[in-house]
C-alpha positions in Angstrom: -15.0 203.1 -88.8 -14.1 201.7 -85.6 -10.1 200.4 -84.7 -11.2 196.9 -85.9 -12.6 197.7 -89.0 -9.6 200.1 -89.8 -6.9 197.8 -88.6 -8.4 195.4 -91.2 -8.8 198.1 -94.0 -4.7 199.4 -93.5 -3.9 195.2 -93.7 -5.7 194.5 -97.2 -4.0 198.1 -98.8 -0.4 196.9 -97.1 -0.8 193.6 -98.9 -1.9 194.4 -102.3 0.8 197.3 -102.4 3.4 195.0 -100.6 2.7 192.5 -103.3 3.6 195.3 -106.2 6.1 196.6 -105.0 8.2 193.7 -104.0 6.9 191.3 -107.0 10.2 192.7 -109.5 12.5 192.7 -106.6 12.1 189.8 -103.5 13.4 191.5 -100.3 14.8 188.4 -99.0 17.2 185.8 -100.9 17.4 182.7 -98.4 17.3 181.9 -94.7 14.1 181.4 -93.1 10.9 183.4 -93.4 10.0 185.5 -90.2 7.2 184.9 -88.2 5.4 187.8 -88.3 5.3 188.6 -91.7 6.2 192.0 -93.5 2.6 192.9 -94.2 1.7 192.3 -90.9 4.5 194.0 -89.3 3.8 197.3 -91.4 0.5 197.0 -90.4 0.9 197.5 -86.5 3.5 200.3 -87.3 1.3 202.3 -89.2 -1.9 201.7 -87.0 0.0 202.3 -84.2 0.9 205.5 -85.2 -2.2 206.5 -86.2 -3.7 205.7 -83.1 -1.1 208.3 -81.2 0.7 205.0 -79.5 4.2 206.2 -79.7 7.2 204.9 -80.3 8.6 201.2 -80.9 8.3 199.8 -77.2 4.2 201.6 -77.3 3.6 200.2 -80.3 4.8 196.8 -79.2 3.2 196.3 -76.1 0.1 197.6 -77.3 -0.8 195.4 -79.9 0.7 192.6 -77.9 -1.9 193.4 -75.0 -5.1 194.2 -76.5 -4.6 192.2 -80.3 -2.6 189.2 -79.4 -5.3 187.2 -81.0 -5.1 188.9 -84.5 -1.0 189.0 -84.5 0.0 185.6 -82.1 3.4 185.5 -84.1 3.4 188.9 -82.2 6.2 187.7 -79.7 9.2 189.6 -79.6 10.0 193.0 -79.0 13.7 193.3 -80.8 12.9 190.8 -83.6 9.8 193.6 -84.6 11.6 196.6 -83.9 14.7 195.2 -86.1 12.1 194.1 -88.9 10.4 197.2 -88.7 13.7 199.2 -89.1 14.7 196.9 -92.1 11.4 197.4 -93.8 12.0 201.3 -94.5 12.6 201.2 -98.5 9.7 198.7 -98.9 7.4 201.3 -96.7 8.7 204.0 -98.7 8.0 202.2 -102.2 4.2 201.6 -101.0 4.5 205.6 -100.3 5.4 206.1 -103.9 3.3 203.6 -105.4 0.2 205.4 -103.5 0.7 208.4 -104.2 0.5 207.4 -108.3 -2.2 204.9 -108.1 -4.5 207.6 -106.5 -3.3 209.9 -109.2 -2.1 213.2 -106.7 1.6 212.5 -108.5 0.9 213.9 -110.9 -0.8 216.6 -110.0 0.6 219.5 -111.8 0.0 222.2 -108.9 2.0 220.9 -105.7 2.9 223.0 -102.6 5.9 223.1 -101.1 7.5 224.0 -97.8 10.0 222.9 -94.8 9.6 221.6 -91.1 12.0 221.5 -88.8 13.2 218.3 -87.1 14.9 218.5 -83.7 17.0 215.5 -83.2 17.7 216.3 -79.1 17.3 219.5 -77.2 18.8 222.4 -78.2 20.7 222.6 -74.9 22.1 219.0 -75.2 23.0 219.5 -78.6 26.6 220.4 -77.9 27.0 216.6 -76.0 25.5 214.9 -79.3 27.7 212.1 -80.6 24.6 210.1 -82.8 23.7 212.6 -85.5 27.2 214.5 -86.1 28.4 215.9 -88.9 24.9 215.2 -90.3 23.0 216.9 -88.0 23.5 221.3 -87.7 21.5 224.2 -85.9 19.0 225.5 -87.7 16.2 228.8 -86.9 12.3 228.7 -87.7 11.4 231.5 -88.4 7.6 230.8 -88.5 7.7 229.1 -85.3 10.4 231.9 -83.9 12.5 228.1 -82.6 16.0 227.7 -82.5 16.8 223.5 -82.7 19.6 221.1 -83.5 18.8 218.6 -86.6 17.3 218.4 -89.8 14.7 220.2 -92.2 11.6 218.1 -93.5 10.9 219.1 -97.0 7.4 219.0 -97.9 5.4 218.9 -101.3 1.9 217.6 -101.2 -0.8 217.6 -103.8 -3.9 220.3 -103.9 -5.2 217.4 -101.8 -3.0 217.0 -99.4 -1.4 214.5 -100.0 2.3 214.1 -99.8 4.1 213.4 -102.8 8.0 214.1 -101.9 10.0 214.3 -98.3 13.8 214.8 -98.7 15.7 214.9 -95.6 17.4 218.3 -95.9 20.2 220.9 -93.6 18.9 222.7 -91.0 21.5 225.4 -91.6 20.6 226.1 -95.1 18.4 228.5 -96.2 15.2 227.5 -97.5 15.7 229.4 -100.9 18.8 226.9 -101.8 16.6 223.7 -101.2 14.2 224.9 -103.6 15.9 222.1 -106.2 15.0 219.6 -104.0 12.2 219.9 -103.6 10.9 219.9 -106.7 13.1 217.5 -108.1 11.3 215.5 -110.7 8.1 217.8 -110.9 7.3 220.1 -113.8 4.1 222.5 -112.7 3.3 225.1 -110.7 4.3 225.3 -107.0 2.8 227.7 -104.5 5.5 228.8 -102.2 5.6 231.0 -99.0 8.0 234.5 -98.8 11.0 232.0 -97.9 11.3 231.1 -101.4 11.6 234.2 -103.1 14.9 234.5 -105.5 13.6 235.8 -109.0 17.0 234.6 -110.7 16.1 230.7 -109.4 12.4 231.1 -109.6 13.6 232.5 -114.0 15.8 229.4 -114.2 13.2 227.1 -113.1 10.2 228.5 -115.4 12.7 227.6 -118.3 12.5 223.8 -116.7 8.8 224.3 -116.5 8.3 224.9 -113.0 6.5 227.9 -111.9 7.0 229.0 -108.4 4.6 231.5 -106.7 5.3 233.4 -103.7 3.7 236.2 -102.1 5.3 239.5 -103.0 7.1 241.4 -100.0 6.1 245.3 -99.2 8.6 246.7 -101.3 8.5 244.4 -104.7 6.0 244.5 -108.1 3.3 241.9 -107.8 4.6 239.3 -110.5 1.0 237.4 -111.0 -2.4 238.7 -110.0 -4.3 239.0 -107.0 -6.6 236.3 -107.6 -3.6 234.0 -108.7 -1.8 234.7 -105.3 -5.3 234.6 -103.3 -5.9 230.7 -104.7 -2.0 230.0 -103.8 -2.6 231.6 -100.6 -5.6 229.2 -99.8 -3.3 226.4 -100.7 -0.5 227.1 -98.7 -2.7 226.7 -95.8 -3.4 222.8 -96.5 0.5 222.5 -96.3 0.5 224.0 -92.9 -2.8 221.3 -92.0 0.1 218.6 -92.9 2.5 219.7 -91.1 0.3 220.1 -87.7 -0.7 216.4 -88.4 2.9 215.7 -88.5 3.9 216.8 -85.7 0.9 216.6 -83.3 -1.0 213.5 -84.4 2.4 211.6 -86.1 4.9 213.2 -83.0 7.3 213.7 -86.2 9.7 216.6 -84.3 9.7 214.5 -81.4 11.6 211.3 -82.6 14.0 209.8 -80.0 16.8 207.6 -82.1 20.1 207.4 -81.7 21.7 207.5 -85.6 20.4 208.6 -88.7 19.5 205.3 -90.4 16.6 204.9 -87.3 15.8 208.7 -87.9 15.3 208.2 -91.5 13.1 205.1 -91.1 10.7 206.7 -88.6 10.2 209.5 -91.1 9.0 207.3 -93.9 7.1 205.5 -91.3 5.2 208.6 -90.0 4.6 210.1 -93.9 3.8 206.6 -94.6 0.8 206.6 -91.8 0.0 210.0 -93.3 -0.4 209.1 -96.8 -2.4 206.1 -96.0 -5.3 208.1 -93.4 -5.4 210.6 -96.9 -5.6 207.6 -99.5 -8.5 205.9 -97.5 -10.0 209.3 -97.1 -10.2 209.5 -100.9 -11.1 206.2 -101.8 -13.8 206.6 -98.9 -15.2 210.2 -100.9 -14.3 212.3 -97.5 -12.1 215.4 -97.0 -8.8 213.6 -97.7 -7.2 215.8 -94.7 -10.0 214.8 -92.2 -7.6 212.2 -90.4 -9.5 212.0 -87.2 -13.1 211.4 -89.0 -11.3 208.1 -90.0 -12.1 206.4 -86.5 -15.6 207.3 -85.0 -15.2 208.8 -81.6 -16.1 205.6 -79.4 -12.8 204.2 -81.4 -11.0 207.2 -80.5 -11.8 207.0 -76.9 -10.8 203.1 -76.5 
């Protein structure tokens, strides 16, 4: 489809999921309605970042310039950005709610796995006054990187799609964050090497979650070769998410300065994610083929 026809797609499945999820619970109690509304507001945000704009000011100016006609309430630059920022738990409700309407919630095999998130450079990190005591040094050691920030925790569906995101210590080793991230799931989980502990991975079968790593050199294969060979081939759509999260969605390069602004571009950027693998589904294609969304002509405008 070309930018039109998805701008116009994202708007209709912001409004009937805006409508569920704020029907129980109004977001607003008195004082005037905005201008822009919610839906619409959400809308640029997510098509903005899946059309690589950028950040807040990109985003802005963009659809100011080249769709003033479609958004003329479309005015302001620090009246969006401030409803934007206070439209995170409504954007991660609509998260929720599509990951169980499409049914990949509950999903009983889900992968899991960590990014890292670099709040500054790891040079300037000793001058940083916006994310401390939150914020620690943390090591990669797929990506051999060293950074200052957070951990992304990642559990997607066999389809990709992402079904849980806790903010989590860099520090920490990814073997003690197992708990959260599969915090309300009962299934199996394919893991990498990093989350090997045979006493956790025991106490969690007894919950009814079944991790499975890949054995290292010197340790007994615990499931067999075609079990870890299937898991292995899974694992690999976890590391397609996280290159669209942080080449497409610029997710390790977000520019804030506190935690509350961090947080809300996260949901925002998983948010963009989820939607470009619900259409995807809906649409019959390879729910991970994000850039076959926009035909190339789009892509080049």
């Amino acid at each position: 489809m070309d930018r039109e026809h998805f701008i116009i797609t994202v708007y209709c499945l912001v409004c009937e999921h805006y409508c569920a999820v704020t029907a129980a619970k109004p977001i607003r109690h008195g004082g005037f309605e905005p201008a822009l509304s919610d839906e619409e507001v959400i809308t640029i945000e997510l098509c903005g970042e899946f059309f690589k704009v950028g950040g807040d000011q990109e985003i802005f100016d963009h659809f100011h310039e080249s769709y003033a006609a479609w958004f003329p309430q479309l005015q302001d630059r620090t009246v969006f950005v401030r409803q934007a920022a206070n439209l995170w738990q409504v954007k991660a409700a609509i998260q929720q709610r599509l990951t169980i309407v499409s049914g990949q919630a509950d999903d009983p095999v889900q992968i899991i796995d960590t990014l890292p998130l670099p709040v500054c450079g790891y040079t300037r990190s000793a001058r940083d006054h916006c994310f401390k005591p939150d914020a620690d040094y943390g090591f990669c050691a797929a990506k051999q990187l060293k950074y200052y920030g957070f951990k992304l925790g990642l559990r997607l569906s066999r389809r990709g799609m992402i079904t849980h995101f806790p903010l989590l210590p860099a520090r920490t080793h990814d073997i003690q964050l197992l708990d959260d991230l599969v915090d309300g799931f009962a299934g199996t989980v394919p893991a990498d090497k990093g989350f090997i502990d045979q006493v956790r991975q025991t106490l969690l079968a007894e919950r009814g979650v079944v991790v499975i790593t890949p054995p290292r050199k010197n340790m007994a294969a615990m499931h067999s070769r075609q079990v870890l060979k299937v898991c292995k081939r899974l694992r690999k759509r976890i590391e397609t998410v996280g290159s669209h999260l942080t080449e497409r969605f610029a997710i390790a390069r977000i520019r804030v300065r506190d935690l509350w602004h961090f947080q809300h571009r996260i949901v925002r950027k998983v948010l963009a994610h989820t939607v470009g693998v619900f259409l995807n589904l809906q649409l019959g294609r390879a729910p991970l083929d994000l850039d076959g969304l926009l035909d190339a002509e789009s892509v080049a405008h």
